[in-house]
C-alpha positions in Angstrom: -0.6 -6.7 22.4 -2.2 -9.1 20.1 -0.1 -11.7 18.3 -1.2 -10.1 15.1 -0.8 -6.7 16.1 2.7 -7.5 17.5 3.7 -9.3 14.3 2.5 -5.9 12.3 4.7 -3.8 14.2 7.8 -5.8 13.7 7.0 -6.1 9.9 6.9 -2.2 10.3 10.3 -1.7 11.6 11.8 -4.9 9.6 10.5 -2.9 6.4 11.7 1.1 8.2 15.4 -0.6 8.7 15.6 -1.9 5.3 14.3 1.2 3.6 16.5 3.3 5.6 19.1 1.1 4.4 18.7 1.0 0.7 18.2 5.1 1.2 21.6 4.9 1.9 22.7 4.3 -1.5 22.1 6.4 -4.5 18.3 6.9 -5.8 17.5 3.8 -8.7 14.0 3.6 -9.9 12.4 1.5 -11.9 9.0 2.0 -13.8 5.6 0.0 -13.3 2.9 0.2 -15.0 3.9 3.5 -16.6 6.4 6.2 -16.6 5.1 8.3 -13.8 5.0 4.7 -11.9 8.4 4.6 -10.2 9.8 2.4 -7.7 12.5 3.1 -5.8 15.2 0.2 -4.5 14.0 1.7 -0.7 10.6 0.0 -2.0 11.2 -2.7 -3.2 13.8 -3.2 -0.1 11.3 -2.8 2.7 8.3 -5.0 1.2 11.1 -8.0 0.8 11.7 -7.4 4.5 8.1 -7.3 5.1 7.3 -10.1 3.1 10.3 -12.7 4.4 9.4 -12.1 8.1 5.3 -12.9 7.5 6.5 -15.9 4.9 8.8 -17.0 8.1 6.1 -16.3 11.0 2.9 -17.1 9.4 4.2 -19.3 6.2 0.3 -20.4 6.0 -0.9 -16.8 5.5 -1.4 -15.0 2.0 0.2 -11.9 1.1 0.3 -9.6 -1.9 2.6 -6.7 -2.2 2.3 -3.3 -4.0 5.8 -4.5 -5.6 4.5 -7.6 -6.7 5.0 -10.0 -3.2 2.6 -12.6 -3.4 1.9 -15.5 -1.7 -1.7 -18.0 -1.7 -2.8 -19.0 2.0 -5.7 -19.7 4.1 -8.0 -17.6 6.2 -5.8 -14.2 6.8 -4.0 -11.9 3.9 -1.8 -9.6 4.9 -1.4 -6.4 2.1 1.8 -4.6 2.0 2.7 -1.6 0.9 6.0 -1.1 2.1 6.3 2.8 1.9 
């Protein structure tokens, strides 16, 4: 397996255990953009884990998250969009 495509998968199941985690606890939303725009604490929960392992692995790497993750960097961007 690639070193990207390895990296993917464990943002995956780094993001899967957190959102399992925060499912765990009872159902809070907050809106976006609007009220039919929710987003649950399972979201917001697995992007974060997403996010910290790339910042961690690839700290030179951009990201932006459908939460609002973001971070500038040089030739790859990684788009997350934890569930």
């Amino acid at each position: 397996m690639s070193d990207d495509l390895d990296l993917a998968a464990r943002a995956v199941r780094a993001g899967a255990d957190a959102a399992l985690r925060a499912a765990q606890e009872p159902l809070d939303t907050t809106e976006k953009a609007s009220p039919s725009d929710l987003v649950t604490r399972a979201d917001a929960a697995a992007e974060a884990a997403i996010a910290a392992l790339l910042r961690a692995e690839r700290p030179g790497d951009a990201l932006v998250g459908e939460e609002g993750a973001r971070a500038a960097g040089g030739r790859r961007r990684w788009t997350i969009d934890g569930i």
